[in-house]
Structures are given as C-alpha cells and as structure tokens.
C-alpha positions as CSV (number, residue, x, y, z in Angstrom):
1,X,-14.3,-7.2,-82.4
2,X,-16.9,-5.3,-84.7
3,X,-16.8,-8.3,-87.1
4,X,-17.6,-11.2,-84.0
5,X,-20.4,-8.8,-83.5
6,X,-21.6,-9.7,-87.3
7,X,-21.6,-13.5,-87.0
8,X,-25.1,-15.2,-86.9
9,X,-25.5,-19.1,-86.5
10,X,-27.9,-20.7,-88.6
11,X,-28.3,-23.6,-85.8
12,X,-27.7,-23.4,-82.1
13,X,-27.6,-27.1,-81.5
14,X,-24.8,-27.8,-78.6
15,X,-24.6,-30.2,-76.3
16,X,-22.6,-29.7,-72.9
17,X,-21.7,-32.1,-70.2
18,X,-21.0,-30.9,-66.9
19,X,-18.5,-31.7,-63.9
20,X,-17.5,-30.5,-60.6
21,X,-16.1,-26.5,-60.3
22,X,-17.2,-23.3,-59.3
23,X,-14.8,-20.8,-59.9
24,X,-12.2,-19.6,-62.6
25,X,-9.6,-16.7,-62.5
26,X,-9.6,-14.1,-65.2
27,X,-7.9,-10.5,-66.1
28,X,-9.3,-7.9,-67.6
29,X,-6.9,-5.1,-70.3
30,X,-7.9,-1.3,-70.1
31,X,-10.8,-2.3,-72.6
32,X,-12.3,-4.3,-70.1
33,X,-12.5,-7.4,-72.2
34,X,-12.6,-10.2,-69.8
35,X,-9.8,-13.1,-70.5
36,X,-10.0,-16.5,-69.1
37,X,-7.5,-19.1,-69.4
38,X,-9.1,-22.3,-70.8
39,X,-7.5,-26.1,-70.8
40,X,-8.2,-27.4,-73.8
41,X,-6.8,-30.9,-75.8
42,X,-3.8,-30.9,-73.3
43,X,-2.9,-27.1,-73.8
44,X,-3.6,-23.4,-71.5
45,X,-5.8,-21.4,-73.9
46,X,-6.4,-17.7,-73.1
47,X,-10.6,-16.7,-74.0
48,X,-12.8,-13.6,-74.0
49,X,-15.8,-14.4,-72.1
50,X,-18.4,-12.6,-74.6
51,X,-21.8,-12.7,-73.3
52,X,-22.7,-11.0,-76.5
53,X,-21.4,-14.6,-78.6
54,X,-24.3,-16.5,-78.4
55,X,-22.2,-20.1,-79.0
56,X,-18.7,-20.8,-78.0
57,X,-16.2,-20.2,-81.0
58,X,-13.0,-22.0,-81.1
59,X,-9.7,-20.9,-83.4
60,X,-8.8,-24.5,-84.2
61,X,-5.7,-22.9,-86.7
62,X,-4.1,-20.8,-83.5
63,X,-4.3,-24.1,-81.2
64,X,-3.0,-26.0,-83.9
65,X,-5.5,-29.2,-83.1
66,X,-4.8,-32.2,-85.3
67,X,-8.7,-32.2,-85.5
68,X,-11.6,-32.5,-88.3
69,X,-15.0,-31.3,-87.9
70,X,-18.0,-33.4,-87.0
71,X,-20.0,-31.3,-89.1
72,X,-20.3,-27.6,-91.3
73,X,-23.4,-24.8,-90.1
74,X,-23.7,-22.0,-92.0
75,X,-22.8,-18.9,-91.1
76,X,-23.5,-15.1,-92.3
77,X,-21.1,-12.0,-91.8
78,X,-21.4,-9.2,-93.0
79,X,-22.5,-10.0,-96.9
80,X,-21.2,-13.0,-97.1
81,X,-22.0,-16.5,-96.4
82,X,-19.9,-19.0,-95.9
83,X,-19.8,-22.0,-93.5
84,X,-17.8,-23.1,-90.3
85,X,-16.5,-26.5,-88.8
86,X,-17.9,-27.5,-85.8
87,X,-15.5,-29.8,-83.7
88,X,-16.1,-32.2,-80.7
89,X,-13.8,-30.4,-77.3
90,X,-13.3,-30.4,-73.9
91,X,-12.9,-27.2,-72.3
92,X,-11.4,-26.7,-68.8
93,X,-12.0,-24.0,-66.7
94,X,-10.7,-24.0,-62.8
95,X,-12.1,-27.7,-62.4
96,X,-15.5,-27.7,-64.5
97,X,-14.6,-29.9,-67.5
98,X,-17.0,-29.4,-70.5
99,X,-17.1,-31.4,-73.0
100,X,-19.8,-30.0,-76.3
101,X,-19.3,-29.0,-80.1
102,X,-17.6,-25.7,-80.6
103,X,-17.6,-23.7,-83.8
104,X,-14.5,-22.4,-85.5
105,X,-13.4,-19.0,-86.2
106,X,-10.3,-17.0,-87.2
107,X,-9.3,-14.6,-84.5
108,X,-6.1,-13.6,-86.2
109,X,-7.5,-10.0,-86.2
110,X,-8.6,-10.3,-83.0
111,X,-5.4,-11.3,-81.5
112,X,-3.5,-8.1,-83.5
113,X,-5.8,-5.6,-82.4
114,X,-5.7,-6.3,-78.5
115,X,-2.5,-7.6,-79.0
116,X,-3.4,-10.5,-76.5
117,X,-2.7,-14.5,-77.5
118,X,-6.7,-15.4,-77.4
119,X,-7.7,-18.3,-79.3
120,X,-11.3,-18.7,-77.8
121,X,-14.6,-16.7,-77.3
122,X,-16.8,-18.5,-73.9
123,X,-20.3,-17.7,-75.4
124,X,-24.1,-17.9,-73.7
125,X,-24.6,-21.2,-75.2
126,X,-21.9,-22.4,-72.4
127,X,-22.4,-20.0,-69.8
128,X,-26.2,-20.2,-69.7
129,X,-26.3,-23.7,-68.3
130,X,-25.8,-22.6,-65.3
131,X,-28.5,-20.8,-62.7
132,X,-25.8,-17.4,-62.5
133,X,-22.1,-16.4,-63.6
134,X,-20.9,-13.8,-61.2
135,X,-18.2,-12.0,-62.4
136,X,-16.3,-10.1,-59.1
137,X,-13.9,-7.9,-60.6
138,X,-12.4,-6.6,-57.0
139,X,-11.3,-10.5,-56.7
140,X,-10.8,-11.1,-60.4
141,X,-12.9,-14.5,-60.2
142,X,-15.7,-15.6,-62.0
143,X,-18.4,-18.3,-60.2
144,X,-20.5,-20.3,-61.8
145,X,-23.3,-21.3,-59.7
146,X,-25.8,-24.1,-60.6
C-alpha cells in the first residue's frame, strides 16, 4: 500500500453519471482496509475503498477487460514517471450504476501482501459526489447519501 500512497495525477478530469442506490455491503480484514464488491463489465470485483486515492484506479490486467484506453495522463511515483491508461467503465455498487473514466494500475503487489483478490481502489473522485458516505461498521454497510 506504501506505493498507492506515492501516485499523483497530473489531471483530475472525471466524469460520473449517477443512478438510483443507497447502500453497499463491505468487510473489513484485521488491517481494517475496507473491501467492497464492485460489478464491473459483467464480472463481481472486490475494491478497497481508499479515501486517501484521490481518483478511482482500475487493474484492467487482473479483470482481464478486452478494453483500450480512451486516453494516457501522466503519472509520478516515487522517481519515476511514467503514464497510465484511462478507460471508459461502469461500476456497480448495491444498485448505483456509475459509469466515468477510471485510471489503470497494477495491484499485483497489492493483492500478495493482503492476500485478498482486489482488482480496484473506490477513490474521492467517486465518493465525493455525493452530500456524505457513512461507513457503519457494527452493520458492515456503507450509505451513500445525496
């Protein structure tokens, strides 16, 4: 995770479009790194909710999408620059459907240190569209109120 915590966009540019929900389910491992399962292109996605992500990253390789980028942003991590894909999604959580641009990322070392299956991270560009996310750990749900 100390290398997500590196990443800085260059552009912040994404659009979302909103439907009907309010609530998702979500677990939690002994780290307390929140993990919500995502419908995305047909397929149940496991994510960490990271309010410390400031966009919503996507590991196009792990969901093995038969997609192509709509465009490249730059990206820095730690000394290096490079660039990243940014691909046109749908996102399903509980009932809200969101459809924006998502930016890729490799979570391979992600998924072998928390030894989890998560191909996602649910950043503030998504989450603050709405007026609050309440996160109720006593009933494991998250609400997303407008």
């Amino acid at each position: 995770m100390a290398i997500l915590a590196g990443l800085s966009l260059a552009t912040s540019s994404f659009a979302l479009k909103h439907e009907s929900g309010n609530h998702v389910r979500f677990a939690t491992n002994p780290q307390g790194v929140i993990f919500v399962t995502v419908r995305t292109e047909g397929h149940d996605a496991v994510f960490i909710l990271d309010t410390g992500a400031t966009v919503t990253y996507v590991d196009i390789a792990a969901l093995k999408l038969d997609a192509r980028p709509q465009f490249f942003v730059p990206v820095e991590q730690t000394n290096q620059r490079t660039s990243r894909g940014v691909y046109q999604l749908q996102l399903q959580m509980g009932e809200e459907k969101i459809s924006g641009q998502f930016i890729e990322i490799d979570l391979t070392g992600t998924r072998r240190e928390c030894s989890c299956e998560v191909v996602g991270l649910l950043g503030m560009d998504l989450l603050s569209h709405y007026v609050s996310v309440e996160i109720d750990f006593r009933e494991g749900i998250i609400r997303f109120r407008r």
